[in-house]
C-alpha positions, 0 to 999 in steps of 0.5 A: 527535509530529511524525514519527509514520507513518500504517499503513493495514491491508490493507482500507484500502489496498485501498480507496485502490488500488481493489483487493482485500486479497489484491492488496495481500498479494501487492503486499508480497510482491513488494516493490512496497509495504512492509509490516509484520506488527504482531502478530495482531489476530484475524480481521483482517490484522496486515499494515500499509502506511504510507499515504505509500507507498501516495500514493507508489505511486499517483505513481509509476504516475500518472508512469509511465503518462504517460510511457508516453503521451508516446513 
């Protein structure tokens, strides 16, 4: 299917941030990334992140920190 979403778990989306699994909780609790809770997976997180949202929030704070340096 052409219109199939890549979901990344909470470690993975950590990974490409750069940042701890919590982080990336507390991220979906604020709103700054969408998530999901996909059923319980034992002892890993049922949380997950599509991956063009986490390429959309590196952009995002690329162009912010830019613009940042540029005033």
């Amino acid at each position: 299917m052409e219109n199939e979403v890549e979901l990344l778990t909470t470690q993975e989306a950590a990974q490409i941030l750069r940042v701890t699994p919590q982080t990336i909780m507390n991220m979906i609790r604020r709103g700054d990334l969408p998530g999901r809770k996909i059923g319980a997976r034992g002892n890993t997180s049922p949380w997950r992140i599509p991956r063009e949202a986490v390429i959309k929030y590196i952009n995002f704070d690329a162009e912010e920190s830019n613009v940042k340096a540029s005033t």
